[in-house]
mmCIF file of the protein (N, C-alpha, C, O) and its ligand, coordinates in Angstrom:
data_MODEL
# 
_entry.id   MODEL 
# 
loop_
_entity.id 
_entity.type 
_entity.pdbx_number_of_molecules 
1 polymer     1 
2 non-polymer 1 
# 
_entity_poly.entity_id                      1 
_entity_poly.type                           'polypeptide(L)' 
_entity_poly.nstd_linkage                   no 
_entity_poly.nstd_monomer                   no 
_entity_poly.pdbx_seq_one_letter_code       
;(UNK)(UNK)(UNK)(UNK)(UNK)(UNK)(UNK)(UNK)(UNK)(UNK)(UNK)(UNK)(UNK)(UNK)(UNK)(UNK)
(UNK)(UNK)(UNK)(UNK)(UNK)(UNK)(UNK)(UNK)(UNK)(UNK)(UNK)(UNK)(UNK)(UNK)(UNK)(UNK)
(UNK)(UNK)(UNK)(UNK)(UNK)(UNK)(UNK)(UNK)(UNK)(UNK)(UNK)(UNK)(UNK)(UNK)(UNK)(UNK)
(UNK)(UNK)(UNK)(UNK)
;
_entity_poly.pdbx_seq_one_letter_code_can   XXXXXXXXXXXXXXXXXXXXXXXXXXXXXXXXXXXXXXXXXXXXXXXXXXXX 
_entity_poly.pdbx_strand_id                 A 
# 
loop_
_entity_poly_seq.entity_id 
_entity_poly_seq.num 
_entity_poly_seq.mon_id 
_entity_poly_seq.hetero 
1 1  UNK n 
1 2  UNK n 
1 3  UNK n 
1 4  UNK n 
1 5  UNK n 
1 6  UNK n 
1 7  UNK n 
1 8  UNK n 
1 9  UNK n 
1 10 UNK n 
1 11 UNK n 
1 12 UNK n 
1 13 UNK n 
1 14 UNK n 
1 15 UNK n 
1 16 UNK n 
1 17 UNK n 
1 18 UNK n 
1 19 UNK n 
1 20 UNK n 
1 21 UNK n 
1 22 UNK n 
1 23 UNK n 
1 24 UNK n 
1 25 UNK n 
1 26 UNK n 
1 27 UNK n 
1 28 UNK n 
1 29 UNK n 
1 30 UNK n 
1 31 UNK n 
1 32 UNK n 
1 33 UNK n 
1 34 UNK n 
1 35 UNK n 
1 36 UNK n 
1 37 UNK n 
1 38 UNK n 
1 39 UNK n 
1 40 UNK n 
1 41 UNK n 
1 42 UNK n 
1 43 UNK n 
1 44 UNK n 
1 45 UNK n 
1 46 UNK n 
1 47 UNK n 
1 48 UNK n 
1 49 UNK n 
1 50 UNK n 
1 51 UNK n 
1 52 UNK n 
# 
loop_
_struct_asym.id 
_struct_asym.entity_id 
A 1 
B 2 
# 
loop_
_chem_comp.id 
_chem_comp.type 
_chem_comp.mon_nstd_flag 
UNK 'L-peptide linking' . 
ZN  non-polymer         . 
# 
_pdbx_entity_nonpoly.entity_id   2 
_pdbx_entity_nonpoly.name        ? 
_pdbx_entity_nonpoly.comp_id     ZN 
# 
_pdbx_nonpoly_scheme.asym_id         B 
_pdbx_nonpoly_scheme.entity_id       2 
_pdbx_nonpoly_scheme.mon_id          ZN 
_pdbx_nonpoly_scheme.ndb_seq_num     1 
_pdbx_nonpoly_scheme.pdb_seq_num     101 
_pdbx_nonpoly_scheme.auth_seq_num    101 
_pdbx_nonpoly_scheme.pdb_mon_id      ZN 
_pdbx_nonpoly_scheme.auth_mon_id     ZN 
_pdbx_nonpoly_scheme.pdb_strand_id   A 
_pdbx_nonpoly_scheme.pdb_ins_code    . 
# 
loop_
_atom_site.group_PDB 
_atom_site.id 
_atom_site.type_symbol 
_atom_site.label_atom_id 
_atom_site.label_alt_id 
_atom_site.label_comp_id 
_atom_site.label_asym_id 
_atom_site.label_entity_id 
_atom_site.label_seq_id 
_atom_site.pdbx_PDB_ins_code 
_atom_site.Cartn_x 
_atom_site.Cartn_y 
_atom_site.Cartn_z 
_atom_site.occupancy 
_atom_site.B_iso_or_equiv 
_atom_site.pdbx_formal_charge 
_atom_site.auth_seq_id 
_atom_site.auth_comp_id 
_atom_site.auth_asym_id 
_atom_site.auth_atom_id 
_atom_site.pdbx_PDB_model_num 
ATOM   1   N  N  . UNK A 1 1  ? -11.827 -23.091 -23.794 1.00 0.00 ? 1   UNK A N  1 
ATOM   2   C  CA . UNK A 1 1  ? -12.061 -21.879 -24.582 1.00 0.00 ? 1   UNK A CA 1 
ATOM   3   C  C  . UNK A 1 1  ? -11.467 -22.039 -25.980 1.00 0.00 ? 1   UNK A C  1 
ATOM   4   O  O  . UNK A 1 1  ? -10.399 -22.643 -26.079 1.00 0.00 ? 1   UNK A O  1 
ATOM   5   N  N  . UNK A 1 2  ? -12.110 -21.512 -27.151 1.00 0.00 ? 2   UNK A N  1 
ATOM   6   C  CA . UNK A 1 2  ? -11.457 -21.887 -28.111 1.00 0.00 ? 2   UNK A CA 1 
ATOM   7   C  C  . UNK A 1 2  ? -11.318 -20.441 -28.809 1.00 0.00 ? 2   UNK A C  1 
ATOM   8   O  O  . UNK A 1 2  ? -11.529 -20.358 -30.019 1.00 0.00 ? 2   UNK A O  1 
ATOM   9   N  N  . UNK A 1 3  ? -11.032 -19.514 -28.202 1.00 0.00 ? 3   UNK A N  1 
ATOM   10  C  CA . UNK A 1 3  ? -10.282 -17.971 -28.546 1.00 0.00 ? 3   UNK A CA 1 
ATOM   11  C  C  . UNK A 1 3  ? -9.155  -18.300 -29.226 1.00 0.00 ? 3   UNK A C  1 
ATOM   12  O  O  . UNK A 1 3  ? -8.314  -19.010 -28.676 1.00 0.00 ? 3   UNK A O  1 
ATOM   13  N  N  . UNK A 1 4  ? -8.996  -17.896 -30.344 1.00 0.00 ? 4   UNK A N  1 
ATOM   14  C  CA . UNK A 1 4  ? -7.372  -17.887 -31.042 1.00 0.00 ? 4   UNK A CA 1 
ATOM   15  C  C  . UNK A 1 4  ? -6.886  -16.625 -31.300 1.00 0.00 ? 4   UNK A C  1 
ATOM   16  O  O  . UNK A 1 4  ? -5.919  -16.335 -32.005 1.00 0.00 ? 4   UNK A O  1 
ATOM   17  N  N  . UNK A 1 5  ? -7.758  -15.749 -30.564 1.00 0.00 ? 5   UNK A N  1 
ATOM   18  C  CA . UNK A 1 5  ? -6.823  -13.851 -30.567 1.00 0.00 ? 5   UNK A CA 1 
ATOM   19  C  C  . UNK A 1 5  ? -5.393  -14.255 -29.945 1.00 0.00 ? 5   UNK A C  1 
ATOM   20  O  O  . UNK A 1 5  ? -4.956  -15.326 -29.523 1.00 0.00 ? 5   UNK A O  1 
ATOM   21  N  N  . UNK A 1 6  ? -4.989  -13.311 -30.030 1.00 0.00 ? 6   UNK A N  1 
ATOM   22  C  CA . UNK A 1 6  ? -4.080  -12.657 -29.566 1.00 0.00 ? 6   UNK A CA 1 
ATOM   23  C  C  . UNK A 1 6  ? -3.965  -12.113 -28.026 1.00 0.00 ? 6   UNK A C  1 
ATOM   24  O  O  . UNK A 1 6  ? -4.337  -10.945 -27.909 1.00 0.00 ? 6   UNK A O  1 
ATOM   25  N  N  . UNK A 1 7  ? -3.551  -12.699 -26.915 1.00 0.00 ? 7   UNK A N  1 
ATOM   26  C  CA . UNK A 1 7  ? -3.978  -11.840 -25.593 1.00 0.00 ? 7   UNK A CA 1 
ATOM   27  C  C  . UNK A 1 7  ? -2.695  -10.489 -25.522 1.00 0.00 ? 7   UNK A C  1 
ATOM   28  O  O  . UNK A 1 7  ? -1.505  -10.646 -25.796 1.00 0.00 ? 7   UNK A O  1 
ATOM   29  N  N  . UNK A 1 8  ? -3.191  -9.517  -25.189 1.00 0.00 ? 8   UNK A N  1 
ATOM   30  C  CA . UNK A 1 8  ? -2.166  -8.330  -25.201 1.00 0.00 ? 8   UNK A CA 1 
ATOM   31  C  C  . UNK A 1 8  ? -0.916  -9.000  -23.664 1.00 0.00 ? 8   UNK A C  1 
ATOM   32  O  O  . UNK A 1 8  ? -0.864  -9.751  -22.690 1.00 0.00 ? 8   UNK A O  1 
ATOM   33  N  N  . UNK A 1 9  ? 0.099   -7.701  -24.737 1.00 0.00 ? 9   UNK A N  1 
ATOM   34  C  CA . UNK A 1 9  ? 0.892   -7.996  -23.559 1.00 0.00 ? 9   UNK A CA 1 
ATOM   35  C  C  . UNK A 1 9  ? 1.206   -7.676  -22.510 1.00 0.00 ? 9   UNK A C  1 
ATOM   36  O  O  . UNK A 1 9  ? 0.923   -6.542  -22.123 1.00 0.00 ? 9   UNK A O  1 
ATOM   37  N  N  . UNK A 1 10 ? 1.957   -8.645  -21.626 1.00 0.00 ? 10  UNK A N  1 
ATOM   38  C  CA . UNK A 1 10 ? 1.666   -8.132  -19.771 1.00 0.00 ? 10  UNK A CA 1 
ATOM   39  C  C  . UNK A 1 10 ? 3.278   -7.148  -20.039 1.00 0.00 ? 10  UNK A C  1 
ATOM   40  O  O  . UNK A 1 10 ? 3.397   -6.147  -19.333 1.00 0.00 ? 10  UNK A O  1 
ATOM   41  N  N  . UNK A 1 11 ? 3.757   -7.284  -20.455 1.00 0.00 ? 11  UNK A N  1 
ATOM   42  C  CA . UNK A 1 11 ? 4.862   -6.130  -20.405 1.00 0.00 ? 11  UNK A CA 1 
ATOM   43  C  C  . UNK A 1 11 ? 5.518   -5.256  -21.903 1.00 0.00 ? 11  UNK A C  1 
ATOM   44  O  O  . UNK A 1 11 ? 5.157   -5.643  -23.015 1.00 0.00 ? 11  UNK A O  1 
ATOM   45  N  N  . UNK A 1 12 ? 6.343   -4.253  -21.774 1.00 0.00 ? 12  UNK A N  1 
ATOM   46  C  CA . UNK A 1 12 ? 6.885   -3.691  -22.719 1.00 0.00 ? 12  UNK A CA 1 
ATOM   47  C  C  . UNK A 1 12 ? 7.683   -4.608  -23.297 1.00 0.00 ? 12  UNK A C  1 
ATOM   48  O  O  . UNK A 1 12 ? 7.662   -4.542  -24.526 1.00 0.00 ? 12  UNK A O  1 
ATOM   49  N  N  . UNK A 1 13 ? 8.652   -5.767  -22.662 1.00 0.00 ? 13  UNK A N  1 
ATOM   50  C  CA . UNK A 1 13 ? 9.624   -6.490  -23.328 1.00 0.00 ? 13  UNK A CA 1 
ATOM   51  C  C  . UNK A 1 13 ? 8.689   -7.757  -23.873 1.00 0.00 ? 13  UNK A C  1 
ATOM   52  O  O  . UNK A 1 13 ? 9.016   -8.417  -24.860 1.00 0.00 ? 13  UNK A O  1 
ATOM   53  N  N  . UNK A 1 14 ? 7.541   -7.996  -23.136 1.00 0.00 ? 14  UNK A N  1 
ATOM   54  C  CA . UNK A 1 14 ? 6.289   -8.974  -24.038 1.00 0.00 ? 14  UNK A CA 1 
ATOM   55  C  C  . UNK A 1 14 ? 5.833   -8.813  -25.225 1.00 0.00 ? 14  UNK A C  1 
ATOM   56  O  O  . UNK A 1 14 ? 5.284   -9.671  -25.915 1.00 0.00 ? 14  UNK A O  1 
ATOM   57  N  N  . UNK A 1 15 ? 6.197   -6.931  -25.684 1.00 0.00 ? 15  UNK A N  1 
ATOM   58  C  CA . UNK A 1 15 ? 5.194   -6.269  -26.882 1.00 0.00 ? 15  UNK A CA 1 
ATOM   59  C  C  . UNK A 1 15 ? 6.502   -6.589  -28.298 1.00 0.00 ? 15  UNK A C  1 
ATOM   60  O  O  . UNK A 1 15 ? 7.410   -5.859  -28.693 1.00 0.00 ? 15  UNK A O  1 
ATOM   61  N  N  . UNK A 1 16 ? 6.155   -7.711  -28.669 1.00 0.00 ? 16  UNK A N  1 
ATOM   62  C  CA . UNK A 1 16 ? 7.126   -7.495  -29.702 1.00 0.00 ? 16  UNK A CA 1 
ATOM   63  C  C  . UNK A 1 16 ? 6.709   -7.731  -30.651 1.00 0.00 ? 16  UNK A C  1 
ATOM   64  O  O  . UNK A 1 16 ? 5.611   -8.284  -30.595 1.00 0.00 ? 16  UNK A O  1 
ATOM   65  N  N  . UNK A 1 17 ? 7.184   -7.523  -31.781 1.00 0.00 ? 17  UNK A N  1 
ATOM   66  C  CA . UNK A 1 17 ? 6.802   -7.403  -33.351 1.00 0.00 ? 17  UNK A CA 1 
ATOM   67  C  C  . UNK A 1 17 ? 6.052   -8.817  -33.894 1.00 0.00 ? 17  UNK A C  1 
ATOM   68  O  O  . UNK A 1 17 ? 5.124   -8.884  -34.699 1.00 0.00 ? 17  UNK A O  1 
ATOM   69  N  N  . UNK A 1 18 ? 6.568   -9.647  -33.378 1.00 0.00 ? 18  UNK A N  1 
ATOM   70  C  CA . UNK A 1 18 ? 6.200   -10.613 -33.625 1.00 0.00 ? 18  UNK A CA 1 
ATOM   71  C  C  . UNK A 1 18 ? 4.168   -10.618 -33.470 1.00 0.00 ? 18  UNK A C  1 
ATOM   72  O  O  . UNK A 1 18 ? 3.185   -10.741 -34.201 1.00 0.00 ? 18  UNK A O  1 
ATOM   73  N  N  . UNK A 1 19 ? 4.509   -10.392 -32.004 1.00 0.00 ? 19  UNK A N  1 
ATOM   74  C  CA . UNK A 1 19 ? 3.056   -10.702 -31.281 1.00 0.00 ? 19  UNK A CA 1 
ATOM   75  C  C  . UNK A 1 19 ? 1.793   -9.362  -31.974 1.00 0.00 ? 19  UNK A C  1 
ATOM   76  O  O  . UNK A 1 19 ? 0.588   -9.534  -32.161 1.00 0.00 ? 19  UNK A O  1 
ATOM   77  N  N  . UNK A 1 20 ? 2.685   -7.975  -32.249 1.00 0.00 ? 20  UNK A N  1 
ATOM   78  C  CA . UNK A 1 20 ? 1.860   -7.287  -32.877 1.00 0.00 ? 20  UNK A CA 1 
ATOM   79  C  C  . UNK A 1 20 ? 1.235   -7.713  -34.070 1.00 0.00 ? 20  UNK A C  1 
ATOM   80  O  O  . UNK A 1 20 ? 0.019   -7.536  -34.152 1.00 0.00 ? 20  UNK A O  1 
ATOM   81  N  N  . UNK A 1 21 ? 1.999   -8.382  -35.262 1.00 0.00 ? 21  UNK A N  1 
ATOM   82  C  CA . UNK A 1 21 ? 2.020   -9.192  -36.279 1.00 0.00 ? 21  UNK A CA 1 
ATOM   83  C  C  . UNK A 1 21 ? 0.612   -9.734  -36.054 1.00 0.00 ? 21  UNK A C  1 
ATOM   84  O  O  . UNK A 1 21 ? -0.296  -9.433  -36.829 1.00 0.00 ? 21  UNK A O  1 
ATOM   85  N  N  . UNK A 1 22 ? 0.366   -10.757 -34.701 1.00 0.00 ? 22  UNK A N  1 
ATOM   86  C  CA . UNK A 1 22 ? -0.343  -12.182 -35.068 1.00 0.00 ? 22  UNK A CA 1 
ATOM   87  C  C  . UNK A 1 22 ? -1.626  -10.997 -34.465 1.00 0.00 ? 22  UNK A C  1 
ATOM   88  O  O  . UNK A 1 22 ? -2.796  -11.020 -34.847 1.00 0.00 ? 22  UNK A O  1 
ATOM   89  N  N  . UNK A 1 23 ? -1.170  -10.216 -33.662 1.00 0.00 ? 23  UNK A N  1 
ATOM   90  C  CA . UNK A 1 23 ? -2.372  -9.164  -33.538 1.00 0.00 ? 23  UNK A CA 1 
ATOM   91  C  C  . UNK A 1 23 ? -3.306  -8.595  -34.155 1.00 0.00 ? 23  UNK A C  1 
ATOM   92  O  O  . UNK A 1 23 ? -4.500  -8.423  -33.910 1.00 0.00 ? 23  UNK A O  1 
ATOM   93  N  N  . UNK A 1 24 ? -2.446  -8.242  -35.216 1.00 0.00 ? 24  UNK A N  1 
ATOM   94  C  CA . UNK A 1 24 ? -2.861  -7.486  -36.019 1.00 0.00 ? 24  UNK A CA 1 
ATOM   95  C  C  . UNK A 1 24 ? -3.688  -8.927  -37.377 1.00 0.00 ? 24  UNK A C  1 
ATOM   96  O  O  . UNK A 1 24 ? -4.385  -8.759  -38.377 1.00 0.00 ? 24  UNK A O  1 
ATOM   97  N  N  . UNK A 1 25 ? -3.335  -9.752  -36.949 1.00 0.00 ? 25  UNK A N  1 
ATOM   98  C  CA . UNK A 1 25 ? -3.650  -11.147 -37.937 1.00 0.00 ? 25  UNK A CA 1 
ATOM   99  C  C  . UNK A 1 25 ? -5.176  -11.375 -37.039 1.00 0.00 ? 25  UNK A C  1 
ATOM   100 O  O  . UNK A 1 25 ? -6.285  -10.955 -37.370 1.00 0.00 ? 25  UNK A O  1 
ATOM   101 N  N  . UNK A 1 26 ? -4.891  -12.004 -36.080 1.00 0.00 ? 26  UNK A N  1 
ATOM   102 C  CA . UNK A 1 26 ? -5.795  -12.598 -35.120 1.00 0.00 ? 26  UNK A CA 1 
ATOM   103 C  C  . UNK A 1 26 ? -6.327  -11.575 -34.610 1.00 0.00 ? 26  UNK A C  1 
ATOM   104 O  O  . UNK A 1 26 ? -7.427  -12.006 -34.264 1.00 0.00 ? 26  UNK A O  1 
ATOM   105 N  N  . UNK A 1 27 ? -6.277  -10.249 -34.262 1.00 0.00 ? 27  UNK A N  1 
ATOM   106 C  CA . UNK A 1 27 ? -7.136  -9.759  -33.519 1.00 0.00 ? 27  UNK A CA 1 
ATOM   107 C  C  . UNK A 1 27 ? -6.593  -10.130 -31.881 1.00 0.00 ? 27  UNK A C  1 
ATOM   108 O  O  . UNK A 1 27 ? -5.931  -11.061 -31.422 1.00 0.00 ? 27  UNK A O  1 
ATOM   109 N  N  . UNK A 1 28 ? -7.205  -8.954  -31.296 1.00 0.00 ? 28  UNK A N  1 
ATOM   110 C  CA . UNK A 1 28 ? -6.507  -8.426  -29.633 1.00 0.00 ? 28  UNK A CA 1 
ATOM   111 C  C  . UNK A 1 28 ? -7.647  -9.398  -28.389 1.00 0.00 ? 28  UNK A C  1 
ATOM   112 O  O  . UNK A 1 28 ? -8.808  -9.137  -28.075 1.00 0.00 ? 28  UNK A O  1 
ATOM   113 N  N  . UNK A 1 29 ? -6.891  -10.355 -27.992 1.00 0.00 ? 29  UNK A N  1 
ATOM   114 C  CA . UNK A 1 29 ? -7.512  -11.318 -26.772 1.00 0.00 ? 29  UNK A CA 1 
ATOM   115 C  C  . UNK A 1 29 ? -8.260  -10.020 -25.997 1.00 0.00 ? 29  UNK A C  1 
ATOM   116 O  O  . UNK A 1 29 ? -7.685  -8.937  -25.884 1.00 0.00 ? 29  UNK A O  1 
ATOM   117 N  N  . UNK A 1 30 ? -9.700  -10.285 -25.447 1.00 0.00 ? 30  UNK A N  1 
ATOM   118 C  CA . UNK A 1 30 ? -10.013 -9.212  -24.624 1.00 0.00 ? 30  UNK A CA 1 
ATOM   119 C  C  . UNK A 1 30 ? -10.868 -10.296 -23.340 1.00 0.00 ? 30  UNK A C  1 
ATOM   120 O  O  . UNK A 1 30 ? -11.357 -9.866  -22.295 1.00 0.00 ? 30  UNK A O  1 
ATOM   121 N  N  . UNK A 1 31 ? -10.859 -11.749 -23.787 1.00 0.00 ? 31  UNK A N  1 
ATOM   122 C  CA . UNK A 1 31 ? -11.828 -12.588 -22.285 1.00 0.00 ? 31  UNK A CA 1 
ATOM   123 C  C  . UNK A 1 31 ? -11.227 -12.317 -21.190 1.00 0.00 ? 31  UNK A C  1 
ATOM   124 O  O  . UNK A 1 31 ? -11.843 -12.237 -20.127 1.00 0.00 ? 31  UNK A O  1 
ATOM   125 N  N  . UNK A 1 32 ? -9.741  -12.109 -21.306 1.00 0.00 ? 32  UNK A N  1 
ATOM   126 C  CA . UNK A 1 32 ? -9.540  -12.452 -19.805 1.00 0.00 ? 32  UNK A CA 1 
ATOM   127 C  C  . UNK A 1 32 ? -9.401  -11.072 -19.170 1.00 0.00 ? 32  UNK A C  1 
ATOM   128 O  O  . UNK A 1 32 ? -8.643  -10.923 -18.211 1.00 0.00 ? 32  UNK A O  1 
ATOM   129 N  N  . UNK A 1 33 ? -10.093 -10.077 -19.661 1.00 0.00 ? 33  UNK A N  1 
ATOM   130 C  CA . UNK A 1 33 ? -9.657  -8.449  -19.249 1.00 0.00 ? 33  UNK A CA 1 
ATOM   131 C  C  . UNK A 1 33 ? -11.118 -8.962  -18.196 1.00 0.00 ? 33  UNK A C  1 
ATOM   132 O  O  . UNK A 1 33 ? -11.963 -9.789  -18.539 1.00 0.00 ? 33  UNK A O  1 
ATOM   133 N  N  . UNK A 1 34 ? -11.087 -8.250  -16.965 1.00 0.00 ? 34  UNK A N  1 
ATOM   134 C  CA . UNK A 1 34 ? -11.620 -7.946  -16.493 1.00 0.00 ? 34  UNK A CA 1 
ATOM   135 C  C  . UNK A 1 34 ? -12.618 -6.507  -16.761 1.00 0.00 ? 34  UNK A C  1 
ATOM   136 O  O  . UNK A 1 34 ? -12.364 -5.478  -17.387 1.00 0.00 ? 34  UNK A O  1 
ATOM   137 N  N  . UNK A 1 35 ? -13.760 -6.905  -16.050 1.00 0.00 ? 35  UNK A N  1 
ATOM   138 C  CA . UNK A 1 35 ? -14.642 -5.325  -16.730 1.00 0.00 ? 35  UNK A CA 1 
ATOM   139 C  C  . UNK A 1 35 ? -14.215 -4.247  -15.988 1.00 0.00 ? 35  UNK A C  1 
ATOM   140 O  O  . UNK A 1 35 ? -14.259 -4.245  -14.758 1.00 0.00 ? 35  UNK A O  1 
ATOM   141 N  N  . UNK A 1 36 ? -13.762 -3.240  -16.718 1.00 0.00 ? 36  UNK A N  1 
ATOM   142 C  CA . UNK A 1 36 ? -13.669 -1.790  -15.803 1.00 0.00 ? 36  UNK A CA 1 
ATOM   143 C  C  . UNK A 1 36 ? -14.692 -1.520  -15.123 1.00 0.00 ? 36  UNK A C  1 
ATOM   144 O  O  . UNK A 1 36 ? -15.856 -1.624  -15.510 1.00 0.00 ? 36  UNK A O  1 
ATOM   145 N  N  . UNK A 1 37 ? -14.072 -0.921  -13.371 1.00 0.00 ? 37  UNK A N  1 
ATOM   146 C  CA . UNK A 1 37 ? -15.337 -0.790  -13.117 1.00 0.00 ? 37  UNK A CA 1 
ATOM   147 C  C  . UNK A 1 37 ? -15.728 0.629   -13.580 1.00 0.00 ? 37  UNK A C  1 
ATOM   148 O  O  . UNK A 1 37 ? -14.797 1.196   -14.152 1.00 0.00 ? 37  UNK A O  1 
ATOM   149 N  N  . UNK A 1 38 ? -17.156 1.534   -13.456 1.00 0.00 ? 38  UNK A N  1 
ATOM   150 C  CA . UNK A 1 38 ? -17.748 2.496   -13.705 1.00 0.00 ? 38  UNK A CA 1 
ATOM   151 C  C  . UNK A 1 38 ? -17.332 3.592   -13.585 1.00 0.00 ? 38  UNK A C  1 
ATOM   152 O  O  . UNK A 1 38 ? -17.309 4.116   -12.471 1.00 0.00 ? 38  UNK A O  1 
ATOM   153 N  N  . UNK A 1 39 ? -16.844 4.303   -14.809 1.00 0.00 ? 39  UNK A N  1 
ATOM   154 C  CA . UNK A 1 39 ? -15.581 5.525   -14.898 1.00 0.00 ? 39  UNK A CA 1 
ATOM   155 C  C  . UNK A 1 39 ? -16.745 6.648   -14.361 1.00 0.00 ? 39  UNK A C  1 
ATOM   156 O  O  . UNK A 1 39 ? -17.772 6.935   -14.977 1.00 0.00 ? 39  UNK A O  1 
ATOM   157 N  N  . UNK A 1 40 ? -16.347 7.167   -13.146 1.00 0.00 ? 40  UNK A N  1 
ATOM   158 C  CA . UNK A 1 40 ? -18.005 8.835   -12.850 1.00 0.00 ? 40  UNK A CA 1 
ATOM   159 C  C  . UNK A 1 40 ? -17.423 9.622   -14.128 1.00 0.00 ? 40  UNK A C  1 
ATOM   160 O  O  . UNK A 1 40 ? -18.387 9.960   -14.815 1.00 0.00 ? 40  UNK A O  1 
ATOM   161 N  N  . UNK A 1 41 ? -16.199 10.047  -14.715 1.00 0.00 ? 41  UNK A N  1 
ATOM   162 C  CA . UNK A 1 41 ? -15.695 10.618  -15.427 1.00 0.00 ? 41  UNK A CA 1 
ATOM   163 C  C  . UNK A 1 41 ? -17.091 10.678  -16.834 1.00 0.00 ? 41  UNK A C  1 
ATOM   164 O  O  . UNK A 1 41 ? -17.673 11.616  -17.379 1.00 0.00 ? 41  UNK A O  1 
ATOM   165 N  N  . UNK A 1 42 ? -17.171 9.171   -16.981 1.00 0.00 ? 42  UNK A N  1 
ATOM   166 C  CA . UNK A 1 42 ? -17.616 9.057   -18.156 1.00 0.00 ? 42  UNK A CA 1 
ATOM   167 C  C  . UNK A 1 42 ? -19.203 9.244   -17.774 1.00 0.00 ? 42  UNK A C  1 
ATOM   168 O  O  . UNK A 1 42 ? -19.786 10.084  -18.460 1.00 0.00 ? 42  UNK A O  1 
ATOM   169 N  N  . UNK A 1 43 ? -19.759 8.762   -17.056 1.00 0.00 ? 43  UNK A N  1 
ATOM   170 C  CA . UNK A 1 43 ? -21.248 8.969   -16.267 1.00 0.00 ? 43  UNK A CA 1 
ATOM   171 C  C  . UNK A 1 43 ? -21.465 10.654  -16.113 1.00 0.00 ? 43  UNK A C  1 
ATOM   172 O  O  . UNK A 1 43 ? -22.595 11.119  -16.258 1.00 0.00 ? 43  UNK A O  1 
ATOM   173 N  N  . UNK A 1 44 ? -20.242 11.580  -15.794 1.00 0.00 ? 44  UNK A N  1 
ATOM   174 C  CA . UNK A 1 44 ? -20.732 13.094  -15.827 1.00 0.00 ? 44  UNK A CA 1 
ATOM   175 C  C  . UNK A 1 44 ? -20.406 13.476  -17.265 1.00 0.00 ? 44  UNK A C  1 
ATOM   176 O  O  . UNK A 1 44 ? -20.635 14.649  -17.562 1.00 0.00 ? 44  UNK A O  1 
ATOM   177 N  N  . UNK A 1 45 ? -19.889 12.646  -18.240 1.00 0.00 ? 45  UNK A N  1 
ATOM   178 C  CA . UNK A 1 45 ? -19.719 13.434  -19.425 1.00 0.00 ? 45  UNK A CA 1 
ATOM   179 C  C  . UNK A 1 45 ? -20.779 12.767  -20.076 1.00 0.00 ? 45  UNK A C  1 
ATOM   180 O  O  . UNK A 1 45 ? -21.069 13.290  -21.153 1.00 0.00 ? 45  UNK A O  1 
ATOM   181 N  N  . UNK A 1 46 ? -21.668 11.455  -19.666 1.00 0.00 ? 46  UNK A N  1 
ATOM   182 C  CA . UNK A 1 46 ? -23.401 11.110  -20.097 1.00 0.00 ? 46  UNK A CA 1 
ATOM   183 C  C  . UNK A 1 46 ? -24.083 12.112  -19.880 1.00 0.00 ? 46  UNK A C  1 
ATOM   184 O  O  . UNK A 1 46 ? -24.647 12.748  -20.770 1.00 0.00 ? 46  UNK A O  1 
ATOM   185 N  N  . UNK A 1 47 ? -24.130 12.435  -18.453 1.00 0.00 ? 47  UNK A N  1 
ATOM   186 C  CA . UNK A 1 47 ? -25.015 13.895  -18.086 1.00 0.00 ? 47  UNK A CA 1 
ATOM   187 C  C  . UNK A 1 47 ? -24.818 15.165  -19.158 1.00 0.00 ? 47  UNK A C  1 
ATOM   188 O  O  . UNK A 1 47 ? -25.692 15.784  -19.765 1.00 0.00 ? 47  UNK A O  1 
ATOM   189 N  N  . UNK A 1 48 ? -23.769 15.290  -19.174 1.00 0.00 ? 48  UNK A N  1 
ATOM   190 C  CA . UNK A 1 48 ? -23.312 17.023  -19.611 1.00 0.00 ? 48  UNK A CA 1 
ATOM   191 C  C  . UNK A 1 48 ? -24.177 16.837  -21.186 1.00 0.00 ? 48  UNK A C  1 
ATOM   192 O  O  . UNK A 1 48 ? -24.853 17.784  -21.587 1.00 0.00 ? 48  UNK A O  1 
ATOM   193 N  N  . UNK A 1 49 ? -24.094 15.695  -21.916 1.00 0.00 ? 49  UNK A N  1 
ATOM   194 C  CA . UNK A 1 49 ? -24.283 15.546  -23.337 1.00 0.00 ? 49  UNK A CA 1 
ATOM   195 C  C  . UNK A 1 49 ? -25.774 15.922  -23.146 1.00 0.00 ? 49  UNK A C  1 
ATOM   196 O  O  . UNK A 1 49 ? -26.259 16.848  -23.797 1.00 0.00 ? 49  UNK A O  1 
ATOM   197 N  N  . UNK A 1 50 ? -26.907 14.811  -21.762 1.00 0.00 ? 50  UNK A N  1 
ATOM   198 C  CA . UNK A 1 50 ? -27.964 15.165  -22.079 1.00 0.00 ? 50  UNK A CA 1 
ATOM   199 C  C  . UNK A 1 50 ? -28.197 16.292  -22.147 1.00 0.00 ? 50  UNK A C  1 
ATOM   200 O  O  . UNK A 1 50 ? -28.940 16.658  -23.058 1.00 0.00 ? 50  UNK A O  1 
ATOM   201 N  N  . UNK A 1 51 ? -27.634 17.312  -21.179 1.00 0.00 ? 51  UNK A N  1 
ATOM   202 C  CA . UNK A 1 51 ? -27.861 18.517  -20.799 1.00 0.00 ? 51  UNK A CA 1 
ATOM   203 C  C  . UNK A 1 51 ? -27.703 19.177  -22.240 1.00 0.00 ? 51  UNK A C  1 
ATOM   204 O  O  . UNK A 1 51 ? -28.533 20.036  -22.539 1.00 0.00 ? 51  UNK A O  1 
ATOM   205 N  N  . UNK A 1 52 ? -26.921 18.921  -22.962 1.00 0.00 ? 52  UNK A N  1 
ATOM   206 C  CA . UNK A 1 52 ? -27.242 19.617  -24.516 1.00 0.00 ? 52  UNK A CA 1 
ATOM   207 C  C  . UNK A 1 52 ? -25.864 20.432  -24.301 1.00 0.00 ? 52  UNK A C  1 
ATOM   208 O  O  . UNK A 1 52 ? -25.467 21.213  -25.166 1.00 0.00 ? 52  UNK A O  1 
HETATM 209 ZN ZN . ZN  B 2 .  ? -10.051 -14.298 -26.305 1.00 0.00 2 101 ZN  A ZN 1 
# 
């Protein structure tokens, strides 16, 4: 893989200034996130919109 983001961090003592820095440089790693699965939350607030 030749990603040079930034992967977020796995903990609060991981989140440090530093890494926000190259974050905010490089941009936030997102390959290795797994896909959320299907929020109904967000599927009934699709509906409600069509509904007008
Ligand atoms: Zn990446």
């Amino acid at each position: 893989m030749t990603c040079k983001r930034v992967r977020p961090a796995e903990s609060r003592a991981d989140y440090t200034a530093e890494r926000a820095g190259k974050i905010v440089r490089h941009g936030l790693c997102v390959c290795a996130e797994p896909a959320p699965p299907p929020s109904r939350r967000a599927a009934r607030r699709d509906r409600e919109a069509t509904l007008g």
